[in-house]
N, C-alpha and C positions, 0 to 999 in steps of 0.2 A: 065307424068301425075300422079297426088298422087291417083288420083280417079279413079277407075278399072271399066271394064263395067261388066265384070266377075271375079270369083274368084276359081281359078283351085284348089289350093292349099289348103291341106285342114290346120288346126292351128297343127295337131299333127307332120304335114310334118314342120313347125318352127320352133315350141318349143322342146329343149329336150325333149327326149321322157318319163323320168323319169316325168319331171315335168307336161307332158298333159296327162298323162295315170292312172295318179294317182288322179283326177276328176271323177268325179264318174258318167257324163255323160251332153251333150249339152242339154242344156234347152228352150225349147219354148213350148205358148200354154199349159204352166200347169194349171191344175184346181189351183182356190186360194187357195185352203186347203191345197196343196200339196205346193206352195210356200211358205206359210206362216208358215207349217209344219218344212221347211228343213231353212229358214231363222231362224226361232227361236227357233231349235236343235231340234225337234219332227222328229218323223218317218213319213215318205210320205207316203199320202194315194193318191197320185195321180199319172197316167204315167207323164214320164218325155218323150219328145219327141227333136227330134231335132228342132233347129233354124232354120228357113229360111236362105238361105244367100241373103244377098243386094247388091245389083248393085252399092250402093253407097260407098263399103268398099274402104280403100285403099290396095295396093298393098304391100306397105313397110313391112319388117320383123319386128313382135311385139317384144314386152318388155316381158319381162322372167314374165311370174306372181308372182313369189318370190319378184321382184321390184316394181310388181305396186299393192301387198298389204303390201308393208311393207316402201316405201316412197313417203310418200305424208301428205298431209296439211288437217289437221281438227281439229280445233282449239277448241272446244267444246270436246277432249278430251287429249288437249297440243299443245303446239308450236312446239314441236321439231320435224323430219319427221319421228324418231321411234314411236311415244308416241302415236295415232291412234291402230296402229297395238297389242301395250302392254295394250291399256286401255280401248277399244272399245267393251270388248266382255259384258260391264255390258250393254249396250244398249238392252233393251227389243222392239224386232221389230214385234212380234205378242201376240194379234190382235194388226193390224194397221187403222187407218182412214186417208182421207184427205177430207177436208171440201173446195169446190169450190163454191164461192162464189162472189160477186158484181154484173157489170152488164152482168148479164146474166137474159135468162128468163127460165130456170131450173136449179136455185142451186140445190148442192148435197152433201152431207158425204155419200161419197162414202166407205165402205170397200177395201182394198187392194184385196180379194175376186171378190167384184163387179167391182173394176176397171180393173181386168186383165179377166174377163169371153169373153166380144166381142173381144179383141183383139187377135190376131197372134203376138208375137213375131221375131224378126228378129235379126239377129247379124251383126254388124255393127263395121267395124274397122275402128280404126278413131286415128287418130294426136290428140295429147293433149298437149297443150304447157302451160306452167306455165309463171305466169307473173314474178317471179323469176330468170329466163332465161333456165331453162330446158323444157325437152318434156320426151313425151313417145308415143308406138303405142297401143293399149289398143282394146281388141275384147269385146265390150260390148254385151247382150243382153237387148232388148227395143222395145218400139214400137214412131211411132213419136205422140209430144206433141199432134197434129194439132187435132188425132183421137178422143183424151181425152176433149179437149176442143170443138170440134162440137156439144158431146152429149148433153153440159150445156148452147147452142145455144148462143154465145156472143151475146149482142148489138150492134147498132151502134153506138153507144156512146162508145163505149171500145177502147180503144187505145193501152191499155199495160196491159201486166201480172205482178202482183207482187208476188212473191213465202216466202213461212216463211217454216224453219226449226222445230224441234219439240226442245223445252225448258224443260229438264229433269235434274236438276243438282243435282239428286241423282246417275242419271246413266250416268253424262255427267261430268267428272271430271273438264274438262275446264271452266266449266260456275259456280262452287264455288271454295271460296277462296278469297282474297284479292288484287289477278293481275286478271282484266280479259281484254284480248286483244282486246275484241269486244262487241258489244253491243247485247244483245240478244232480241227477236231470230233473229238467222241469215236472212236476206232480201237479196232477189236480186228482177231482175225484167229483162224484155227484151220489145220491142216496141212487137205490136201483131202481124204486118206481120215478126216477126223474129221468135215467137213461131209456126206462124203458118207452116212459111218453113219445107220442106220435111227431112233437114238435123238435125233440133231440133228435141231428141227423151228424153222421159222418161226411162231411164235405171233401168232395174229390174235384170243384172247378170254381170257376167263378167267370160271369159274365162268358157261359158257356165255351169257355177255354179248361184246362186242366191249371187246377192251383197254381201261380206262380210261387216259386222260391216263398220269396217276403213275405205271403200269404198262409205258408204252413204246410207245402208241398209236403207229399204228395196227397197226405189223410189228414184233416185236423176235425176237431168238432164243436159245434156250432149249435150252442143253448140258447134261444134267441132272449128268453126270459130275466137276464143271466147279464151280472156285467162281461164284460170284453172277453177278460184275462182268463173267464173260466174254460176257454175254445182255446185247449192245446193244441199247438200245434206239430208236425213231422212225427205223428204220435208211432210208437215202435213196442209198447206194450200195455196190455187193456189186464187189471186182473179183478176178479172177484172178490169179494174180502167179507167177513164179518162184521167188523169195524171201519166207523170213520178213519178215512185216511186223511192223515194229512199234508195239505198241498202248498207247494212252494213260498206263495205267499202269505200262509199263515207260519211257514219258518221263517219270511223274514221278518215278519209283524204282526202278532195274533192280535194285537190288539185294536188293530185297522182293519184290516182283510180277514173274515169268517168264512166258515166253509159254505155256505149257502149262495151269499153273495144276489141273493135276487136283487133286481132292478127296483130300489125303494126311496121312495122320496122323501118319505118321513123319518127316513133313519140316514144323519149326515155322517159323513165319512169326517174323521177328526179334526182334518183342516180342511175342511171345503163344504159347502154345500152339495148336496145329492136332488135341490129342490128343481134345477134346469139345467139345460143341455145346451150344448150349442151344435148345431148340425154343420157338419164339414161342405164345403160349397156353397153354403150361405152367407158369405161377405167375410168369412176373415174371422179375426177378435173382437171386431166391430159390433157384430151381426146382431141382432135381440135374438136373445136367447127362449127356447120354448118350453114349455112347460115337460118333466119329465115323468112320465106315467108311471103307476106301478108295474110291476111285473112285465115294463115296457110295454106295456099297450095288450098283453098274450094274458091278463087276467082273466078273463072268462073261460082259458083254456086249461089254466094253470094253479087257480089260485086255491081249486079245491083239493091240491098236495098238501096244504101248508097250515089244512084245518087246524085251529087250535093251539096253533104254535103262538109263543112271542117272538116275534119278527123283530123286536129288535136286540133281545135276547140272541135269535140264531139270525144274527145279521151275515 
């Protein structure tokens, strides 16, 4: 089972001890000042407290965090998987807003402040598989979307979430210039009983720090069922919609990238196999590669969304 009922083990019993010791402490439950403080290099004026743990973590041994803040995809600050890591830090993540908006019957711009004051925090480790064909184990801290979305009461007329990234191409090096790989700002979207699932959370840390930059600072979210790319990241507006929205990379290639995007083995992506993975920290390009689950492993959580569909129809 990928999905643990408990979690004995605490991250520092994982991680070299060099690399979890040297964190300056687990985070949940911080006042927004104090988030927004340590996010955008001020000094904390708030306690920092521990996470929760969840029932819903998995079990597996994580990714070293020296790997999972220094390879990975965000294209608004380069293509290549160092180039986040080297370019990210001009991103100004405080003050933050997100504007929730459509069919709801209390929009909000919400502050990053106001959106973290009702919530608890919880850490949540979780499978992340890139549609690339790698993965990683990643100990987020988050609370789930579902919390965020009751306050601004959807309609019935709401169908689907569609999420926009924040558009800064002073402090987003990817989005000027002459090549831009995507259209901006970055969209996704998800149907609303998938935002509203237990397992979609808003990630506000990672290896109980606050988001780094490269990571999607300050709010990104995090489908574990879900290739990669569907966890927008510096998200700055959540809206309601009736209709499928459609998301970035169905403008650049609809006929590669669909809006569902679940983790499926049996359905290859054009030019590559979707049948295995290879896990980052497992020896390189070298590595043998492991078999890639459905639904990344969160099938039994998940898979009775998708009753009746054809999956590879709604790839």
């Amino acid at each position: 089972m990928l999905i643990g009922k408990s979690r004995d083990v605490r991250p520092s019993e994982i991680t070299p001890r060099d690399a979890y010791l040297h964190r300056r402490g687990l985070l949940a439950g911080i006042g927004a000042v104090g988030l927004g403080a340590l996010a955008g290099g001020a000094d904390a004026t708030a306690a920092t407290l521990i996470a929760a743990k969840s029932a819903l973590s998995t079990t597996e041994p994580m990714t070293l965090l020296k790997d999972v803040t220094s390879y990975n995809n965000y294209y608004e600050f380069g293509t290549d998987k160092g180039d986040p890591a080297s370019n990210a830090s001009t991103l100004k993540t405080a003050p933050w807003s997100v504007v929730i908006d459509g069919m709801v019957a209390k929009p909000a711009t919400l502050t990053l402040e106001d959106m973290l004051k009702p919530v608890s925090l919880e850490e949540r480790i979780y499978r992340m598989r890139c549609v690339e064909g790698w993965s990683m184990v990643i100990p987020w801290d988050g609370f789930p979307l579902a919390d965020l979305l009751k306050r601004v009461e959807p309609l019935g007329s709401a169908k689907f979430v569609a999420f926009e990234t924040v558009v800064r191409p002073a402090e987003m090096s990817g989005q000027r210039g002459v090549f831009q790989p995507l259209p901006w700002p970055y969209r996704e979207g998800l149907r609303l009983d998938e935002a509203m699932h237990p397992l979609t959370i808003i990630a506000t840390g990672l290896y109980g720090e606050p988001l780094p930059n490269q990571n999607g600072a300050p709010l990104r979210l995090v489908v574990p069922w879900k290739y990669g790319f569907k966890g927008i990241k510096s998200i700055v507006r959540i809206s309601l919609v009736d209709k499928m929205p459609e998301t970035s990379w169905q403008q650049q290639n609809k006929s590669e990238y669909g809006f569902y995007s679940n983790v499926n083995p049996a359905v290859d992506h054009p030019r590559w196999s979707q049948a295995t993975e290879r896990r980052i920290g497992e020896g390189g390009l070298s590595a043998k590669r492991r078999p890639t689950l459905p639904y990344n492993g969160y099938g039994e959580q998940v898979a009775s969304l998708y009753a009746g569909m054809d999956l590879k129809a709604n790839f």
